[in-house]
N, C-alpha and C positions, 0 to 999 in steps of 0.2 A: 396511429396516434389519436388519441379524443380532440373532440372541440366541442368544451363545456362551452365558452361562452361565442359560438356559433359568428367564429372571425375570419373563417374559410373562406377565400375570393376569388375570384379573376381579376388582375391586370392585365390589359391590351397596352400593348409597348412594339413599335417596328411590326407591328401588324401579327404578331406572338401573343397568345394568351399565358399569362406567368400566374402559376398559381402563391397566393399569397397569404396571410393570416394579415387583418387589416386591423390597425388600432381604433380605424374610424367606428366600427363596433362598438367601441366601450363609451364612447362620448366621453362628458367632460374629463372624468376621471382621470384619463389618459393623457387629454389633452394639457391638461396643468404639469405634466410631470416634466422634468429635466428629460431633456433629450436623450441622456445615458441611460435614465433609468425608462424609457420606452425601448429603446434596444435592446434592453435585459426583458423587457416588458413580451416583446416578442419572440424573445428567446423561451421562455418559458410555455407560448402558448402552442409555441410549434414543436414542443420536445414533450409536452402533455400527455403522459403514461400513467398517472394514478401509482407509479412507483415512487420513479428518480421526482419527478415534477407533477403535484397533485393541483387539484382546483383550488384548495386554499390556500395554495401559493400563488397562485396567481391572483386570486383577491388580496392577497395579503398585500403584493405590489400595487396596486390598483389603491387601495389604502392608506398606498405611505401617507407618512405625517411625517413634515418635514422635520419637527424637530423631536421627534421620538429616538431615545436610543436603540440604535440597530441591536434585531434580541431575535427577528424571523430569518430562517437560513430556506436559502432557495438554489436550485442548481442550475449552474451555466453551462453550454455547450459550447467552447468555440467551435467556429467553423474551420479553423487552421491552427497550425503550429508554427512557430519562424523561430529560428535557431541558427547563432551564430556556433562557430567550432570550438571553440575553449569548455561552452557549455553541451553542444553538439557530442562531441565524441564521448563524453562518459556518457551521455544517455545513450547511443545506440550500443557502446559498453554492455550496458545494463541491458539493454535488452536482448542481445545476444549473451547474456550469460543468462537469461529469464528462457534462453529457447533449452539453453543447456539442462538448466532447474527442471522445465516443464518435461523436459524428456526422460529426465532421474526418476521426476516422480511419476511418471504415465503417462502425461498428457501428449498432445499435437502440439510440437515443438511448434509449428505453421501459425497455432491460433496466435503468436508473439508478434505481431503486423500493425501496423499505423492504420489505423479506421477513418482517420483526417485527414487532410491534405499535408505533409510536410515540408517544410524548404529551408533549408540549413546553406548557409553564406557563409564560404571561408574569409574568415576577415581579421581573425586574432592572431594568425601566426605570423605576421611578417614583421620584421623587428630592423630597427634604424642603425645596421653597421656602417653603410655606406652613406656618406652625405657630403653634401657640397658640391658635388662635379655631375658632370651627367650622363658617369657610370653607375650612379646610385642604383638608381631604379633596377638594371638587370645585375646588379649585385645580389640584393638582396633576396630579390627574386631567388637565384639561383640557390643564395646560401639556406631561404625557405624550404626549399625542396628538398635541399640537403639536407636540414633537420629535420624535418615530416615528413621522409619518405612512407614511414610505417605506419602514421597515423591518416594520412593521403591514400594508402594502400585499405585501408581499412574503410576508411567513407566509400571509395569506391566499390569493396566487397556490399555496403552496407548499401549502397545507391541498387546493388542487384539485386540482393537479399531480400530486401522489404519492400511491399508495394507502398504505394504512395508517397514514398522519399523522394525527392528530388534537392539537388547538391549544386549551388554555384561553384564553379571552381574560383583558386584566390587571382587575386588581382583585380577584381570585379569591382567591389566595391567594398563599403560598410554595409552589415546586413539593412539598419534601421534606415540608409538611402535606397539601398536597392528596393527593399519593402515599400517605399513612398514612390520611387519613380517604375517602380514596374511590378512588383509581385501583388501589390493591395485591390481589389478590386470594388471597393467601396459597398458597392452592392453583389452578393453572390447571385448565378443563377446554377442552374445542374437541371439531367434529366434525368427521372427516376422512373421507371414503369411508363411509361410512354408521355409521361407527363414535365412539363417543365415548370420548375420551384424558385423563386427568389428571396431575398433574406438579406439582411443586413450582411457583411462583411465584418467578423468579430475573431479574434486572436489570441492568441497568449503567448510570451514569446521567454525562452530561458537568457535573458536578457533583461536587465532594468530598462534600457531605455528602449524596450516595446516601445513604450507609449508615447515615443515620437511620431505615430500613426495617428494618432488620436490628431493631430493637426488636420487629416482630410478625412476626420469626421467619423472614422473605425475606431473603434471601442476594442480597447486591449490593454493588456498590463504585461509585467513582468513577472515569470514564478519559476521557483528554483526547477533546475532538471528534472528531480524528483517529480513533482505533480505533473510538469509539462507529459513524460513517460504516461504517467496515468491518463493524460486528457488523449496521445496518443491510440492510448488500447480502449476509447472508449468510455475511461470513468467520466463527468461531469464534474466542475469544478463547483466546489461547497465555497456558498460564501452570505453572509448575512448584509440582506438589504441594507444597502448604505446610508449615509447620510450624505449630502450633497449641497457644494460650497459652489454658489455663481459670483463669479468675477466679472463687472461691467468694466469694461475697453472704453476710453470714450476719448475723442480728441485726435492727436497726429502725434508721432515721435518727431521734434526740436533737430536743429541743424545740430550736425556734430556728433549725432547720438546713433547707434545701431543695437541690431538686432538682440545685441550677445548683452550690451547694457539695458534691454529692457527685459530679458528671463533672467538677468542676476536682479534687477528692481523684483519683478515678481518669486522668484526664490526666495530673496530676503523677506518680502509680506508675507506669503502665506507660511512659511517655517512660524515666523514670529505669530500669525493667528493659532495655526494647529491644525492641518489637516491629515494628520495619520491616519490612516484607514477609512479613507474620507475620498468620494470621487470630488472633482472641482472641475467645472465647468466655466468657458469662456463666453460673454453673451454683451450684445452691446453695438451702437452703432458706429464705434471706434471700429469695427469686425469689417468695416465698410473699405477699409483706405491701408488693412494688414494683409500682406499677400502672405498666399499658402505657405511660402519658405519661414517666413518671421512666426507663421501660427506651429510650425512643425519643428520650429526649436524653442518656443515657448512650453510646448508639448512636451518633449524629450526631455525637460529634465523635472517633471514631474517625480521621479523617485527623491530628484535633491528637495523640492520644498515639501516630498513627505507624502503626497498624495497617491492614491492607488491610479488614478490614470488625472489628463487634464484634457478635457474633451474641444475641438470647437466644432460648432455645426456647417451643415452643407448647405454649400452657396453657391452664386454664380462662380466666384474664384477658388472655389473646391470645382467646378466643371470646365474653369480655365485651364488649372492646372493640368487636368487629367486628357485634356485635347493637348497643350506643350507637350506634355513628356508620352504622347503618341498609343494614349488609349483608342480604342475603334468605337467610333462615333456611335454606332449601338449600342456599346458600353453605358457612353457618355448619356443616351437619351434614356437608357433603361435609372440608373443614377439618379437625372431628375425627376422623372416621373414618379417613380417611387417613396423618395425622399420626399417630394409635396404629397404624394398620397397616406404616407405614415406618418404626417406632423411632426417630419427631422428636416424637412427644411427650416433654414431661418429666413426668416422676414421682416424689416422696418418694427424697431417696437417690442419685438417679440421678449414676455422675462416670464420664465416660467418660477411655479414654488421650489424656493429653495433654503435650505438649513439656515445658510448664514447669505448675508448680502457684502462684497467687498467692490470697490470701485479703484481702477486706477484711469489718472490720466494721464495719458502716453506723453502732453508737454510735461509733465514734470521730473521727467526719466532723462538721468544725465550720466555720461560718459562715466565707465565704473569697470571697476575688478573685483574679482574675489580669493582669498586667500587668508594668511599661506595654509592652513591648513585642511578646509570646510571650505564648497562651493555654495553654503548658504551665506557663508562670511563677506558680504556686498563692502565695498569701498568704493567710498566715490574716488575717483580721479583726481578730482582736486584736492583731496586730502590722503592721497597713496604714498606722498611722500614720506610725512610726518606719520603715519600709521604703521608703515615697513619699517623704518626706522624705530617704531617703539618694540613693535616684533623682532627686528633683530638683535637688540640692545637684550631683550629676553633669553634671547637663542646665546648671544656672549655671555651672560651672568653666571645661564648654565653650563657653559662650557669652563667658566671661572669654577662652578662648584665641582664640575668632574673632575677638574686640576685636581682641589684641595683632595679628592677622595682619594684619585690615584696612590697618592703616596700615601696613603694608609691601607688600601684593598688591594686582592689578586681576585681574582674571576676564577672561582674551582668549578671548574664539571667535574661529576665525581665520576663518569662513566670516562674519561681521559686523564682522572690527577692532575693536579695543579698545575695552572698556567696562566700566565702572564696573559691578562689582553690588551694586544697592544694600542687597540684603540683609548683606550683610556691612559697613556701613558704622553705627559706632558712634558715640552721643556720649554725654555725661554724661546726659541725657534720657532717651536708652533703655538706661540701663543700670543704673536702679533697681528694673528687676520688679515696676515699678507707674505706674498710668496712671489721669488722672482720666480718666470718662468720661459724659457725657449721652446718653441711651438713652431712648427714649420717656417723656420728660418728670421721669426718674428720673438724680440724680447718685450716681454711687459711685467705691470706685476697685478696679480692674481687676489681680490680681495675679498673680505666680508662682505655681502651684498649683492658679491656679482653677478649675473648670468650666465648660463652654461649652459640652458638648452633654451630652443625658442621653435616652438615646434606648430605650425598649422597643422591640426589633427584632429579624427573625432565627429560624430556624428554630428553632432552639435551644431557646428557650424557650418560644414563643406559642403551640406545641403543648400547651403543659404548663396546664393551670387551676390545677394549684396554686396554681405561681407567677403568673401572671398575676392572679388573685382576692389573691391576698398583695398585689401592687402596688396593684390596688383599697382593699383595707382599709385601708391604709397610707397612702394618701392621704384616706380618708373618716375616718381618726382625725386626720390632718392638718388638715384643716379643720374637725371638730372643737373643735380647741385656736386655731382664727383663723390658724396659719400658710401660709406659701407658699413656693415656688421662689424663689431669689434671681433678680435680673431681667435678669443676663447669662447665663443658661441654656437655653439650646436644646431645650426639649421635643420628645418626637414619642413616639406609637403608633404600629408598624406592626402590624398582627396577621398570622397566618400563615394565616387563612381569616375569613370574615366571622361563621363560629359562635361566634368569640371575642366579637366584638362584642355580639351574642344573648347570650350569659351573661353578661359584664358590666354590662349594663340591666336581665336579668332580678334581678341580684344586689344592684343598685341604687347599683352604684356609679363609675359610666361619668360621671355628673354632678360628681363628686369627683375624677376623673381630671383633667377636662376643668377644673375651676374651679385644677388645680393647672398648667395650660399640654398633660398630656396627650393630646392632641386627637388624633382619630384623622386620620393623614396619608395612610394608603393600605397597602391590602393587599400588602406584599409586600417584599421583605428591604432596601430600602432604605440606612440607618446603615451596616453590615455589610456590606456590599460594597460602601463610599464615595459613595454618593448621599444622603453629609449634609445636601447644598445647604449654598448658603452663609448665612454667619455672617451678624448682621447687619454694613452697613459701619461704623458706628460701634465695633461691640466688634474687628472684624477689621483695622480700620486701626490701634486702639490695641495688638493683639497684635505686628501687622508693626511700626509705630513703633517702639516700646518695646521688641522680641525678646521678647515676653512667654513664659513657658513655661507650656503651659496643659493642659488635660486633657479626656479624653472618658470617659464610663462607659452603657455598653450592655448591653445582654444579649445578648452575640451568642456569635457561635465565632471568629473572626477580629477580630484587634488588631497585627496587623502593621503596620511602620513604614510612615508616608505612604500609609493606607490609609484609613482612616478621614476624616481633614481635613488639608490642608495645612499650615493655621496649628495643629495640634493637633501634638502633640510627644509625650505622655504616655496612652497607650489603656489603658482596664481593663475589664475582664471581669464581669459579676456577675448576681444572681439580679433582678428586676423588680421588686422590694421593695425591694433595698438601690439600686437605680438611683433609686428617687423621694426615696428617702431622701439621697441624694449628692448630688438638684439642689436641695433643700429645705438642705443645707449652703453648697453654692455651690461649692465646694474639696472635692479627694480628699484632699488631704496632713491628713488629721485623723485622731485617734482617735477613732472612733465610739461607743467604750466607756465612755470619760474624760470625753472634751467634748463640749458641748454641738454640735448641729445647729444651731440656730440660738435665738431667743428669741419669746414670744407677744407681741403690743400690751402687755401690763404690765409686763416687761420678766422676764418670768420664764424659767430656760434649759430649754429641751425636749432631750430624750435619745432616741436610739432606741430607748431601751426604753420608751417614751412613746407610742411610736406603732407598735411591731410588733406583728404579730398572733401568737397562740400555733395552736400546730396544728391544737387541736378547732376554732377559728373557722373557719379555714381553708377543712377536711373536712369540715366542715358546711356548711359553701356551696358546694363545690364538688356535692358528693350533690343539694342542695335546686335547683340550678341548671341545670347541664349535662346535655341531654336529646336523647333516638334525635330527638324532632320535630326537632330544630334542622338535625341534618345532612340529613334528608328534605328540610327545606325549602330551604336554602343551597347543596344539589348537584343539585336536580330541574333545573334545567337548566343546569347547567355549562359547555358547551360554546357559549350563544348569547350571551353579554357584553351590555352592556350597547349603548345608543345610539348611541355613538361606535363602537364597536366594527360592529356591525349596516351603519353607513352608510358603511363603507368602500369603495373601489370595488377590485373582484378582477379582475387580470388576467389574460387568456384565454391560453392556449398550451401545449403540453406542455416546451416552450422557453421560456425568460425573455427578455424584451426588456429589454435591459440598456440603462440609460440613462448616456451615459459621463458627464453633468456632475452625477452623484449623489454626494453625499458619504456618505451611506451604506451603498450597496450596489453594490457593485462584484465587477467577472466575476473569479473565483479567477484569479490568474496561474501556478498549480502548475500547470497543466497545457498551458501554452505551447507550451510548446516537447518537451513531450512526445512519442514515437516510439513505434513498436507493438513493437520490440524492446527489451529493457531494457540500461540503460549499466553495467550489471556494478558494481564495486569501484572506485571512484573511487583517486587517486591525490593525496595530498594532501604535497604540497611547496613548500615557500619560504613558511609563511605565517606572518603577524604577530598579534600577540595585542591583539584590540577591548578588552578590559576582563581586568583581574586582580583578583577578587572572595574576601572573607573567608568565614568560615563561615553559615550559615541564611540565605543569598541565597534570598529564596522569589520564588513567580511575580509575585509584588506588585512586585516589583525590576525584574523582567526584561519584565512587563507589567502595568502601571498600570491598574486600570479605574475610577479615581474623574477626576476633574476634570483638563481639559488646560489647562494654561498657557498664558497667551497668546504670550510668546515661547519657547514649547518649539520643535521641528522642528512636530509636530503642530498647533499652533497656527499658527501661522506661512500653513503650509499651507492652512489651513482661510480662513485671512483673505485668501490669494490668491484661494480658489474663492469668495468672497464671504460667507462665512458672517460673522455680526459676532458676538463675545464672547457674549452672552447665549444666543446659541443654539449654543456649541459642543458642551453636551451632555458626552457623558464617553467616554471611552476602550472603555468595555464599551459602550455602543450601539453606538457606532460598529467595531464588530468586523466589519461584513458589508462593512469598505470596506479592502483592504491596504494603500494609500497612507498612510492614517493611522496604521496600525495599526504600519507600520515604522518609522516615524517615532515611535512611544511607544513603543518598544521600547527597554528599560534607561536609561527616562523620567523612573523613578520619582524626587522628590523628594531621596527619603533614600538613594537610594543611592551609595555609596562607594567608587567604582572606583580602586585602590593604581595604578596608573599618574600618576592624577593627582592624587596627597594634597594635602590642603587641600581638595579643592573636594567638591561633593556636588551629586547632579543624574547629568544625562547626558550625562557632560564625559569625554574621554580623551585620552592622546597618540598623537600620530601616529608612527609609524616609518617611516625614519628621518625624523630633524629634532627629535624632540620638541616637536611644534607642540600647542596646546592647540585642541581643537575638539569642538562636539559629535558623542556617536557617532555619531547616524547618518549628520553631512556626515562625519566619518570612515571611517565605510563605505564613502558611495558612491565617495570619492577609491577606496579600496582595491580595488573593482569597477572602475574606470576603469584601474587600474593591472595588472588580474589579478591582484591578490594573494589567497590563501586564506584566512581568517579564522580563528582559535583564541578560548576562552574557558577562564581561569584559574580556577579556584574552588576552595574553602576545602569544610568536611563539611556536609551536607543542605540538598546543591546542589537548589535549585526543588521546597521543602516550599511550604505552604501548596494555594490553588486547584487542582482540575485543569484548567488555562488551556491551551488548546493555541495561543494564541496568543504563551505564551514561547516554543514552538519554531520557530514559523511566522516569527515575528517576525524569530527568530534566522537563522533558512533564510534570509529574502530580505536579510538585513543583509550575507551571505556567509559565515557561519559554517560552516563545515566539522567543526570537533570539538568537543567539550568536556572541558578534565581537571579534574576532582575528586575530592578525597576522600570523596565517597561523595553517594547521590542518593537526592531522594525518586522512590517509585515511579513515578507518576503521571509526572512531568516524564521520563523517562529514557527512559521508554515512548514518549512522545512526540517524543522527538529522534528516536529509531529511526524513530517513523512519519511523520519527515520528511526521513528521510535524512541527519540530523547524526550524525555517532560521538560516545557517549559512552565515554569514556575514565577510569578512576579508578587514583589515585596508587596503589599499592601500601600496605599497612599501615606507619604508622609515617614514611610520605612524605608531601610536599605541595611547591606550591610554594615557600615559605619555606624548610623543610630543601635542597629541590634548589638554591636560591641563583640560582632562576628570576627576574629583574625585570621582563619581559615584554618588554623591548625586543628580545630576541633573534629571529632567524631560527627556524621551527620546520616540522620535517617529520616522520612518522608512518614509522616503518620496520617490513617486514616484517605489512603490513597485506594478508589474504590469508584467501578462506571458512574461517571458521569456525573460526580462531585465536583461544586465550585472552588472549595477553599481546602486547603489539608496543612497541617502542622510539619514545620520544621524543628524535627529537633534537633541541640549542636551541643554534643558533651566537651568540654574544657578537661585541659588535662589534670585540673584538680579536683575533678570531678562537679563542678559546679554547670547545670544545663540551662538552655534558652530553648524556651517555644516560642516560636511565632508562628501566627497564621498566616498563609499565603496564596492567593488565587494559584489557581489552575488554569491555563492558558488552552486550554482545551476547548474551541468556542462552539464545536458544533457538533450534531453526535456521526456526522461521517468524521469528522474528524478522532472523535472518541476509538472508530471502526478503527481507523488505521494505527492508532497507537495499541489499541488488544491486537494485533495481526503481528505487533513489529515494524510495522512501516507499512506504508502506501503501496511499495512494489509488491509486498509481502499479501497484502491484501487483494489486489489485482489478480497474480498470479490464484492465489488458491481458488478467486471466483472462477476464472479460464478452465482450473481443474473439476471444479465442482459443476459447470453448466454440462 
């Protein structure tokens, strides 16, 4: 590697010489920068080849200007991968069909190996059948293993197959806690040639909430599977120096108030400033009195207020932290030393240059939720009543207008002939928003507003003891006073490691949880990525009978529509306190302030200030409880799982024996029909538009990972290959198989494709004819016909998940472009690394202003390397045409590489061939 600007050093650390590239080199330059952007800073001077990373890149960093629009593109190396399983298994998918590819066409199937460190945490499969008693846990357990055997079978082929993979088995935790309490190492060291090298700690993870790392000070984001695969084999990750938003902390957070109410306060600012594509950093002497827990779920929901990561710097309680959860004190002193010597410590005072200046003050941060639909959607507390109650009054209007349509519409798929759907069929019965119901031996009646799951869950928070110990108290003053849950409410614990578990026993109030329906159901995120499991059938037939409007409340980071549960309409947001507190009401739509929660055996009204705990209880249990033994003990062996796990049988091969009547795991089809020459610039003419979507379409829309219907496409499908209903599992296991996967693509429930108003689901019209059908037998008609696919969409096109399977999904539907008014990162990235154009209206355009219906004929003019703008054109069937101009979403020219290849993997592979 070069060292133009001569940063080569030695650090003495535990009496080790560490060799280093030193920022102290560059003087001021350096030292003004944002902390994130010095970690890139050094990323660059240690990756310095005169190829991937030249010297005027590195001046070019050295240069920012805080408020310059980012326009220079530089390349990142993380040091690692982290990857949970939903996302995990189509990319080791993918790369075992890349060994297949590489062997069809010539190459050393072998050169198809992780070049990074990897570590994939099973954490998305286990899904909430069992709950309430304290069989849950090995229920679930069990019935996991029972659905994942073949996908379990397969990580483990792939844990032997490929070097540097390494696999938590499930039960462990959530990946983004395990990564904080035991896999991050804040600072890397390694030995290479006889010599020992240290370096920041930097990541990427096929997960949005990476960058709940960024709390102890590691620089990481979220990118779909697709690029993660690439950073695996070695490519570099392209990205244009940022612009960068400091956030001053200053003050205390207020009695009353926690962790989960002060990242929905900052969610809701910085959405409302604008930080898309934007790093934001935390800075400030508030930084003083925030422990690592409250800084690493501030962190984590960076993807909800939009931000590519949310940084805070290293400090004493970044080297507290990493002594509790039982790092080796050489770790610990390698960490500080470093950090003051690269000017990533923080210090009293410290504000470096930055784009924008925002300030919060932690007293002004008061009890809150968010919802129902958007976890940017902040509600104070005191106004949750009167707010759910106008939300629901909306949720009845529309279920008033689907009345009147019913008796006028039938629902035709044309691929089935007419049929009645019966969700849209009303009578006077179900249209009182209320239902008696018998439920284990228990009458009540069933209503608008109610509650039906209340689930602690979610990286979010289980990290956090506060909170969690808050939910303990809260239920141990609960019972108490003799009260309980109401008895249509869905309980569940997930914790995000088992050390959660160890504290609340130690704390003494796990038996309090559990006496309120909280019972621990399984390590791992559960709720929050739609593995609600289902309802019981008695409260879910009365919901579906009756159209009942109902509600969930979780502690999670994700509340997007038809996410959570099917029959659930109304998702909120909130801290583990006020979650036990909402199933112990029964209904969101209340004022928690006003009215009563519920009442004791005498008939007296309990309040939540009855049963909340005040701070010092809190900090006092948290201190007297949470201890270095716990994580010693719960990580010493991490990597050997449990029984189930142990007696799996691994299959032998540096090739996968693909087994074709698997419904889980199936051989990637990207690379088919792939050629050792790349197909350049496609040509995209005469195509017709699948779906015309509004604004915040996120990846939930475009790909589902909670429950498949039984007559979706996906469904359908699965009952041909013989699978029956109970075992269909969910859209996210099922990721390692593409037949299914295309088939859930723009699957989702709630979504509302304008071609076909009235309907919702994954319904569209065909052109021409206007025939109603689902998208994807609409697709395949439009493949049979050679037609080229388009997708219409509205502003922050595929927010949410980094799912690379919206864009996979979308590839194999036949999509060709995308036009939107504007994208989240993650998903744009991903179209690119599948060969789809993203396309974005012009300011001030959209489809609506262009007077686009979708029906139209559409072709792409003046599409040519490395063009900013190119013409849309859209023929009317009277022949009357509209051009508009439209950016090119193409921001960099590796990224330009990967769309002439076809994709990212496409371009990967043929370098392996060609070196």
């Amino acid at each position: 590697m070069n060292n133009s600007f001569n940063t080569h050093q030695q650090l003495t650390v535990n009496g080790e010489a560490f060799h280093i590239h030193s920022l102290k080199e560059l003087g001021s330059k350096a030292r003004r920068l944002p902390f994130s952007l010095k970690i890139l800073l050094e990323n660059l001077l240690r990756h310095e080849d005169g190829v991937n990373v030249k010297t005027e890149d590195i001046q070019a960093l050295l240069d920012w200007h805080p408020q310059a629009k980012p326009t220079i593109e530089v390349a990142f190396t993380p040091a690692r991968v982290v990857m949970q399983d939903f996302t995990g298994v189509p990319a080791i998918v993918d790369l075992a069909a890349m060994r297949d590819a590489m062997e069809r066409l010539g190459g050393d199937p072998a050169k198809i190996n992780p070049l990074s460190p990897v570590e994939l945490v099973i954490d998305h499969s286990v899904q909430v059948d069992g709950y309430g008693n304290d069989g849950a846990f090995d229920l679930n357990a069990k019935l996991e293993y029972d659905r994942n055997k073949e996908r379990y079978e397969f990580l483990r082929w792939g844990q032997t197959a490929f070097d540097n993979l390494k696999v938590v088995p499930p039960a462990t935790g959530i990946v983004h806690q395990v990564n904080l309490e035991y896999l991050a190492r804040v600072v890397f060291h390694k030995d290479s040639h006889g010599k020992k090298f240290a370096y920041p700690d930097t990541l990427v993870g096929t997960d949005s909430h990476t960058t709940m790392i960024n709390g102890l000070g590691v620089l990481g984001w979220g990118v779909g599977g697709i690029e993660a695969e690439a950073v695996m084999l070695g490519q570099p990750i392209s990205l244009l120096i940022p612009q960068v938003v400091g956030v001053k902390l200053s003050g205390r957070l207020p009695e009353g108030t926690t962790a989960t109410d002060l990242v929905l306060t900052v969610t809701e600012m910085l959405r409302k400033h604008g930080v898309v594509g934007k790093f934001v950093e935390f800075y400030g002497d508030g930084l003083a009195d925030l422990p690592l827990a409250d800084r690493a779920t501030i962190a984590n929901m960076a993807p909800e207020y939009g931000a590519t990561c949310g940084l805070f710097p290293i400090d004493d309680e970044t080297i507290n932290y990493l002594r509790l959860t039982n790092r080796d004190e050489e770790q610990l002193n390698l960490v500080e030393a470093y950090a003051k010597h690269q000017g990533l410590w923080r210090n009293h005072g410290d504000e470096a240059d930055y784009t924008d200046y925002l300030e919060l003050k932690l007293g002004d941060v008061v009890p809150s939720l968010a919802g129902p639909k958007r976890p940017q959607d902040r509600i104070a507390l005191d106004q949750a009543g009167d707010v759910l109650r106008k939300h629901l009054k909306a949720f009845q209007n529309e279920r008033i207008e689907r009345r009147e349509k019913s008796d006028q519409q039938q629902v035709v798929i044309e691929s089935e002939g007419p049929v009645t759907d019966t969700d849209e069929q009303f009578n006077e019965a179900s249209f009182k928003g209320a239902a008696n119901v018998t439920f284990q031996g228990q009458e009540f009646e069933l209503t608008d507003g109610a509650c039906v799951i209340a689930a602690i869950t979610s990286c979010t928070n289980t990290s956090n003891p506060s909170v969690i110990l808050a939910a303990g108290l809260v239920a141990k003053k609960a019972k108490q006073l003799g009260i309980n849950v109401k008895p249509w409410v869905k309980t569940s614990l997930a914790p995000g490691s088992k050390v959660v578990t160890d504290y609340l026993q130690k704390a003494g109030v796990m038996d309090d949880l559990n006496d309120l329906g909280f019972n621990l159901v399984g390590y791992g995120c559960t709720t929050c990525i739609g593995n609600s499991g289902p309802l019981p059938s008695e409260i879910s037939d009365a919901i579906q009978k009756h159209q009942l409007i109902v509600s969930s409340i979780l502690s999670g980071n994700r509340n997007f529509e038809g996410r959570i549960h099917q029959d659930v309409k109304m998702n909120l947001l909130a801290s583990p306190p006020l979650v036990v507190a909402y199933a112990i009401a029964g209904r969101t739509d209340i004022d928690v302030y006003k009215e009563p929660l519920t009442q004791d055996k005498q008939g007296n009204d309990i309040y939540l200030k009855d049963i909340w705990p005040n701070v010092k209880e809190v900090s006092d249990l948290v201190k007297n409880t949470v201890t270095k033994s716990m994580f010693e003990k719960n990580y010493a062996n991490v990597y050997q799982g449990d029984h189930r796990w142990q007696q799996i049988q691994v299959p032998d091969g540096k090739l996968y024996d693909w087994n074709d009547t698997s419904t889980y795991i199936k051989k990637a089809s990207f690379f088919d029909t792939m050629t050792i020459d790349p197909p350049g610039i496609p040509s995209i003419k005469g195509a017709r538009c699948l779906a015309k979507l509004g604004d915040s379409v996120t990846t939930d829309h475009i790909s589902p990972a909670g429950a498949i219907k039984t007559d979706s496409p996906a469904g359908l499908y699965l009952q041909e290959n013989g699978v029956e209903k109970t075992q269909f599992n969910s859209y996210g296991s099922r990721r390692g198989n593409h037949d299914v996967m295309v088939r859930g693509t723009f699957a989702n429930i709630r979504l509302k494709n304008l071609l076909a108003p009235g309907t919702e689901g994954g319904v569209t019209r065909t052109q021409p004819g206007n025939h109603l059908a689902s998208i994807y037998d609409a697709a395949m008609a439009y493949q049979n016909q050679n037609t080229p696919l388009i997708i219409l969409a509205g502003k922050e096109y595929g927010t949410g998940s980094s799912r690379d399977w919206a864009a996979k999904g979308s590839l194999l539907l036949g999509v060709k472009a995308v036009i939107a008014q504007s994208y989240e990162r993650i998903h744009r990235s991903n179209l690119i690394g599948m060969g789809i154009l993203p396309l974005q209206f012009k300011d001030g355009e959209s489809h609506e202003s262009l007077g686009l219906t979708g029906q139209e004929i559409f072709s792409i003019d003046g599409l040519q390397d490395k063009v900013t703008d190119v013409t849309l054109v859209a023929i009317k069937d009277n022949g009357e045409t509209i051009n508009a101009r439209v950016d090119l979403r193409i921001d960099t020219p590796k990224e330009w590489d990967y769309y002439k290849h076809g994709g990212i993997l496409q371009y990967v592979l043929r370098n392996m061939l060609h070196q």
